[in-house]
DSSP file (Angstrom, degrees, kcal/mol; ACC not computed):
  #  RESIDUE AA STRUCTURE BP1 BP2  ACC     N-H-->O    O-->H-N    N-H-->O    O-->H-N    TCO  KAPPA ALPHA  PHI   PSI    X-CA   Y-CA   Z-CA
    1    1 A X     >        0   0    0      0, 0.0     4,-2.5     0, 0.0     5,-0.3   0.000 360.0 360.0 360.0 -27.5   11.7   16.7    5.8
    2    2 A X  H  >  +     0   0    0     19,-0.4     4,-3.6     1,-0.2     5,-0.5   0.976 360.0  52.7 -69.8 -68.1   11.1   12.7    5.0
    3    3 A X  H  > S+     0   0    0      2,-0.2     4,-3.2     1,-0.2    -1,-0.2   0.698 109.0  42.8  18.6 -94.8   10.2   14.5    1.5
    4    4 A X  H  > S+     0   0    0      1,-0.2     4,-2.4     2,-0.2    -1,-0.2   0.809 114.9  50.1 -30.1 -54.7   13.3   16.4    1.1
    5    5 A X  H  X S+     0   0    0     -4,-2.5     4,-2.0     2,-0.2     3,-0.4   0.973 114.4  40.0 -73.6 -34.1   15.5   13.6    2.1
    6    6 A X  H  < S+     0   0    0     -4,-3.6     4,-0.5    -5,-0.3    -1,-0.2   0.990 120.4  47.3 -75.1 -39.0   14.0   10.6   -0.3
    7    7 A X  H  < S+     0   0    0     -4,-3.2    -1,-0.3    -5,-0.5    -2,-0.2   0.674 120.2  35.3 -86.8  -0.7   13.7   13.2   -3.3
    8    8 A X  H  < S+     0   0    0     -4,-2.4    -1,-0.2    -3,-0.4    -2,-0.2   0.683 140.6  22.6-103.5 -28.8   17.5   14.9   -2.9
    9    9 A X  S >< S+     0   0    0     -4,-2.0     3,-1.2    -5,-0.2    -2,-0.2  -0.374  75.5 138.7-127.7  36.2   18.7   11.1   -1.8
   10   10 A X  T 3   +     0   0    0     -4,-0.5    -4,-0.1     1,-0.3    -3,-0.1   0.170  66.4  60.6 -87.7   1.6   16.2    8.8   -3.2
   11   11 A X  T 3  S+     0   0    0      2,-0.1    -1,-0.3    -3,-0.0     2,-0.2   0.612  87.8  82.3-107.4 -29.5   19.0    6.2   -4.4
   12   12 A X  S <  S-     0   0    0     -3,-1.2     2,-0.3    -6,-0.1    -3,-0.1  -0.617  87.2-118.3-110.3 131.1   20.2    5.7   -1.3
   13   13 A X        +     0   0    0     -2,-0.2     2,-0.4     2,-0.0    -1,-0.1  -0.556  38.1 179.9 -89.7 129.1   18.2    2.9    1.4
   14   14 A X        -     0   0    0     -2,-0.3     2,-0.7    19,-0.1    19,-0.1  -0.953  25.3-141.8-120.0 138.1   16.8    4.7    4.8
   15   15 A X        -     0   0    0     -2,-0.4     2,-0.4    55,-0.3    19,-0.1  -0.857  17.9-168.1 -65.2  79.9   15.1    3.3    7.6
   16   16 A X        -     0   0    0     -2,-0.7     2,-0.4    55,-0.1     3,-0.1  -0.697  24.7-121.7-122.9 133.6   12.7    5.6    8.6
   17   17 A X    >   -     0   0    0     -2,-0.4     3,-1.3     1,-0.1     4,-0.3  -0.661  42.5 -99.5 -77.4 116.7   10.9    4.7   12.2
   18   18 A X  T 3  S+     0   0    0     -2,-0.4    -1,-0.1     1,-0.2     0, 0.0  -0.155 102.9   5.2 -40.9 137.1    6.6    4.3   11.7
   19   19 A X  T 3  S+     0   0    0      1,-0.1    -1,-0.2    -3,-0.1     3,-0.0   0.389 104.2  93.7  62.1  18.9    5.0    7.4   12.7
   20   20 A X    <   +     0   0    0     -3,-1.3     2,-0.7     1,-0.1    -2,-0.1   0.622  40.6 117.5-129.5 -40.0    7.7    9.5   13.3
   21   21 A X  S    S+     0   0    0      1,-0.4   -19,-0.4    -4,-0.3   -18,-0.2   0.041  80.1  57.9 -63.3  -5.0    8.2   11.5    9.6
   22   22 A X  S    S+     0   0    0     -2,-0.7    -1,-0.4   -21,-0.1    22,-0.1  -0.227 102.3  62.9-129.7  12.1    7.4   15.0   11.3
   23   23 A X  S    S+     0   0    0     17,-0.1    14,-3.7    18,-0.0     2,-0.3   0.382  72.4 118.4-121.1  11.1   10.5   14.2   13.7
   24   24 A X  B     +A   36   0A   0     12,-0.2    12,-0.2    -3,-0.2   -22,-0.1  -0.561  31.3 166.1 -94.0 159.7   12.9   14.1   11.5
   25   25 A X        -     0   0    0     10,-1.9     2,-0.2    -2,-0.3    -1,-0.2   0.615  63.8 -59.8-119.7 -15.7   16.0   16.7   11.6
   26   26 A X        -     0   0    0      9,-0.4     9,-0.3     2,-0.0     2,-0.2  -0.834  49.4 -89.3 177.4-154.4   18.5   15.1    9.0
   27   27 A X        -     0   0    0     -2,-0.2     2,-0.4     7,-0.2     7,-0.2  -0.805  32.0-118.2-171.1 154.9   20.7   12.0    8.2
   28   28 A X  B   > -C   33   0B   0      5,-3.3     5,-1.7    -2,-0.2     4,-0.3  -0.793  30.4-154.5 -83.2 131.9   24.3   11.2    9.2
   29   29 A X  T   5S+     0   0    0     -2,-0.4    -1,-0.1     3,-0.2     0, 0.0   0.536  90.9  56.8 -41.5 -30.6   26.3   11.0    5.7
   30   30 A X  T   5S+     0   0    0      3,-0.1    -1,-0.1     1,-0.0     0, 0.0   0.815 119.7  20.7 -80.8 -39.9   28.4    9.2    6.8
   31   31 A X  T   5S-     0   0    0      2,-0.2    -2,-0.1    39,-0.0    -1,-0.0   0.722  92.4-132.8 -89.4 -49.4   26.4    6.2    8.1
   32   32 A X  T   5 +     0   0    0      1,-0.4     2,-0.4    -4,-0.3    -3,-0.2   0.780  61.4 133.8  88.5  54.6   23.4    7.2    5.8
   33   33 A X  B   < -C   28   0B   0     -5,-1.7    -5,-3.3   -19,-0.1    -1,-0.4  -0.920  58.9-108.2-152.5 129.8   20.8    6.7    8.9
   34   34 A X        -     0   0    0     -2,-0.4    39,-4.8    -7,-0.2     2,-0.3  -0.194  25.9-126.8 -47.5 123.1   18.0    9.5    9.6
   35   35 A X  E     - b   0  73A   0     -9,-0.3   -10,-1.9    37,-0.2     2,-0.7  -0.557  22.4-154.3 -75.1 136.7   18.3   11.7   12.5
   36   36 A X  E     -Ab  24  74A   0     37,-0.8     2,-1.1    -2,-0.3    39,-1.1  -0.859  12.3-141.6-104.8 105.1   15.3   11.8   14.9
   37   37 A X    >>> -     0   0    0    -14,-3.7     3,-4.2    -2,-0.7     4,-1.3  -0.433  22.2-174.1 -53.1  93.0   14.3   14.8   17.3
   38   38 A X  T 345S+     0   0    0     -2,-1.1    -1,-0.2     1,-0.3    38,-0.1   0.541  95.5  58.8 -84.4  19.7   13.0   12.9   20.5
   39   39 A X  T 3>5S+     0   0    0     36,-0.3     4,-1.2     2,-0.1    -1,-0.3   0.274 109.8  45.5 -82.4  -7.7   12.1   15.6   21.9
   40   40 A X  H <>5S+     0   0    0     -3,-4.2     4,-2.6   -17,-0.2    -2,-0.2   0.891 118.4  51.1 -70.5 -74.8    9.5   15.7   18.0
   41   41 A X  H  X5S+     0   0    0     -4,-1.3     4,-1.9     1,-0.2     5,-0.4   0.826  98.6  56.4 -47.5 -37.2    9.0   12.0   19.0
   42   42 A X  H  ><S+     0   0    0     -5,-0.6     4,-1.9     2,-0.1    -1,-0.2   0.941 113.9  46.4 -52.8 -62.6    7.9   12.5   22.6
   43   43 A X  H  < S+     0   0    0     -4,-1.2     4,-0.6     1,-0.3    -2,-0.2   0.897 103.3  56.5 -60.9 -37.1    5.0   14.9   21.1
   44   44 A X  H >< S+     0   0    0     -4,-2.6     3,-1.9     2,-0.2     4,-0.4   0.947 110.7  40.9 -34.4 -68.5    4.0   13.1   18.8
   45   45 A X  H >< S+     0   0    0     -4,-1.9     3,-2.5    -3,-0.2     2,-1.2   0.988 103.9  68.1 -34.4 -61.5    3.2   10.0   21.4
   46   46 A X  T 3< S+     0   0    0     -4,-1.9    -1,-0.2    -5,-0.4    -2,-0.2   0.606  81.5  82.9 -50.0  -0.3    1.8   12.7   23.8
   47   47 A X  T <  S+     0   0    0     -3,-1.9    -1,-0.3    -2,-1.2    -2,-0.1   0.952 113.6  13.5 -67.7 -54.7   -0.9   12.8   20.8
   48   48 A X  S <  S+     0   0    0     -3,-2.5     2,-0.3    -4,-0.4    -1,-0.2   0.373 131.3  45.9-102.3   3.5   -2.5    9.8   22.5
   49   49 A X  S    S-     0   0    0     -4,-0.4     5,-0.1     1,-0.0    -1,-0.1  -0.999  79.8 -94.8-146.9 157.6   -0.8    9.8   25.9
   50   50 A X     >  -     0   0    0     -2,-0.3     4,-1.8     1,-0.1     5,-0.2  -0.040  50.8-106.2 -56.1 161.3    0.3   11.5   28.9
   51   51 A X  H  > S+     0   0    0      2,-0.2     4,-1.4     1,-0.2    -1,-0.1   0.714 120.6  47.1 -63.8 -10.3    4.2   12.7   28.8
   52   52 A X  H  > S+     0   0    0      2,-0.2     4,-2.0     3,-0.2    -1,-0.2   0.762 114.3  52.0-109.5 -23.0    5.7   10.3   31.1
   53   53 A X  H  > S+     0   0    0      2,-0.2     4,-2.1     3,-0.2    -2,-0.2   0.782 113.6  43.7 -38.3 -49.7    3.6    7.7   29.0
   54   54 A X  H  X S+     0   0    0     -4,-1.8     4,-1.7     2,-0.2    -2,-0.2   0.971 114.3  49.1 -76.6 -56.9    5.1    9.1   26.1
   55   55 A X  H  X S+     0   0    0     -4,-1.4     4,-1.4     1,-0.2    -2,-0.2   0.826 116.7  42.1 -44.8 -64.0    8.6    9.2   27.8
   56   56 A X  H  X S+     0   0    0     -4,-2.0     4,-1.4     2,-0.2     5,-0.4   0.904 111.8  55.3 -64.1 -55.2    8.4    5.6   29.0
   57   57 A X  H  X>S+     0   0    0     -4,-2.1     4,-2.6     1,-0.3     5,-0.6   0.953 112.3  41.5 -60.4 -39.2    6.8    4.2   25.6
   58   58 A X  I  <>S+     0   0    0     -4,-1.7     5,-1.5     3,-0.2     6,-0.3   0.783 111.2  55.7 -84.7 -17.8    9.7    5.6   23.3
   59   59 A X  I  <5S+     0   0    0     -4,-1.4    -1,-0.2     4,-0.1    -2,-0.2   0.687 124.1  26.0 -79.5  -7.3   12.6    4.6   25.8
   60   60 A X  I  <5S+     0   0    0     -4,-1.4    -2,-0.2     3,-0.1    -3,-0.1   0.897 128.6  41.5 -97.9 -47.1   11.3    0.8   25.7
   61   61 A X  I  X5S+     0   0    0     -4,-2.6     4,-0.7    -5,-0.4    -3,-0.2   0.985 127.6   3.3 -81.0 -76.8    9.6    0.6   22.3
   62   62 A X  I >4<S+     0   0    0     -5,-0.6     3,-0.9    -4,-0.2    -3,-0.1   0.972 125.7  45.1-112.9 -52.1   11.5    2.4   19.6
   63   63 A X  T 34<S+     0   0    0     -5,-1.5    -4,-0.1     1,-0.2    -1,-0.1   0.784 111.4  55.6 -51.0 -31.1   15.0    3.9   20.9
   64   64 A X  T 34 S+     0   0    0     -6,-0.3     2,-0.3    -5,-0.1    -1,-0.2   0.833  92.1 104.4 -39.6 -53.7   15.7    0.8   22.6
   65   65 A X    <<  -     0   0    0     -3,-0.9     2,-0.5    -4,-0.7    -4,-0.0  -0.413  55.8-160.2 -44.9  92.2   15.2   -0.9   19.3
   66   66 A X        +     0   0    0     -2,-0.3     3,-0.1     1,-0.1    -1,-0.1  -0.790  18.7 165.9 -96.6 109.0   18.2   -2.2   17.1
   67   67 A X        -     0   0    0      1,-0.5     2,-0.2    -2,-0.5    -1,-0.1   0.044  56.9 -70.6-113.7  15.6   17.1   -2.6   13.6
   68   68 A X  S >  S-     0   0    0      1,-0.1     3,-2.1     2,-0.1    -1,-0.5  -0.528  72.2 -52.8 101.0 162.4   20.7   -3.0   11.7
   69   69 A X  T 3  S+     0   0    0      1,-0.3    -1,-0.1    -2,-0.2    -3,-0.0   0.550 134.9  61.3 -59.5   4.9   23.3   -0.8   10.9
   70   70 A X  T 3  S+     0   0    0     -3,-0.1    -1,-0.3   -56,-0.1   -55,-0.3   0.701  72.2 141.5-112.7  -9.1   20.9    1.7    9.3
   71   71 A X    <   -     0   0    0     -3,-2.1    -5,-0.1   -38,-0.1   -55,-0.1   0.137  61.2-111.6 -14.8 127.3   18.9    2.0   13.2
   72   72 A X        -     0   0    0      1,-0.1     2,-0.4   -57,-0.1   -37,-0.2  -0.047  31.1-106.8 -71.6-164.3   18.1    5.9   13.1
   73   73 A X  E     -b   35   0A   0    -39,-4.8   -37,-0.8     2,-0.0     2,-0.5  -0.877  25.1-132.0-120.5 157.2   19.8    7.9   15.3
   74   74 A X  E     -b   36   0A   0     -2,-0.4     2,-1.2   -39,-0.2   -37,-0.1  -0.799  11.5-152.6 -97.5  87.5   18.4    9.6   18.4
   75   75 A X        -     0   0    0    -39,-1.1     2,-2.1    -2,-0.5   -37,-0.3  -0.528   4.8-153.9-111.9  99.0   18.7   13.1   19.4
   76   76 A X        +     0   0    0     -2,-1.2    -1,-0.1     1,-0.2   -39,-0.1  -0.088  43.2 138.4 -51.2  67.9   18.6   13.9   22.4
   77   77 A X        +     0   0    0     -2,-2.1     2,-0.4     2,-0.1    -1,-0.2   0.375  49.5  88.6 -90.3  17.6   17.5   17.1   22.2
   78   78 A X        -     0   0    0      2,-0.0     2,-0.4     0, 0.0   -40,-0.1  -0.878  63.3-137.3-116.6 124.6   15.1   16.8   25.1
   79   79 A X              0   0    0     -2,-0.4    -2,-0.1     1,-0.1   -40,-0.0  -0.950 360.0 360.0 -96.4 103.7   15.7   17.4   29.3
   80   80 A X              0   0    0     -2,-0.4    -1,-0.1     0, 0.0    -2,-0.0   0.319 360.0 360.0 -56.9 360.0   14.4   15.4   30.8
């Protein structure tokens, strides 16, 4: 998807969250900031940690994390 989005929108500046590029689902249009699956992003961690590990590292470490108006978005597609 990271792909997709740079070569169809490749003029346009994204933020894209380290390690993450296999969680992405989109971008808002409006805003121009990459959509995230965190239920993608949990597995991903879980690569190297337990789930509640995983759970705990991404609510502290990167969603928490306010980078500018381009901060991706999080989608909370995940029940906890």
């Amino acid at each position: 998807m990271k792909e997709k989005l740079l070569e169809l929108y490749g003029d346009e500046e994204f933020l894209l969250a380290d390690g993450f590029d296999n969680a992405i689902i989109g971008f808002d249009e409006q805003s121009w900031r990459v959509i995230y699956s965190v239920r993608k992003c949990i597995n991903i961690l879980m690569d190297d940690m337990d789930e509640r590990e995983a759970i705990e590292f991404f609510a502290f470490n990167v969603s928490s994390a306010y980078v500018g108006e381009k901060t991706p978005i999080w989608c909370y597609d995940l029940i906890f």
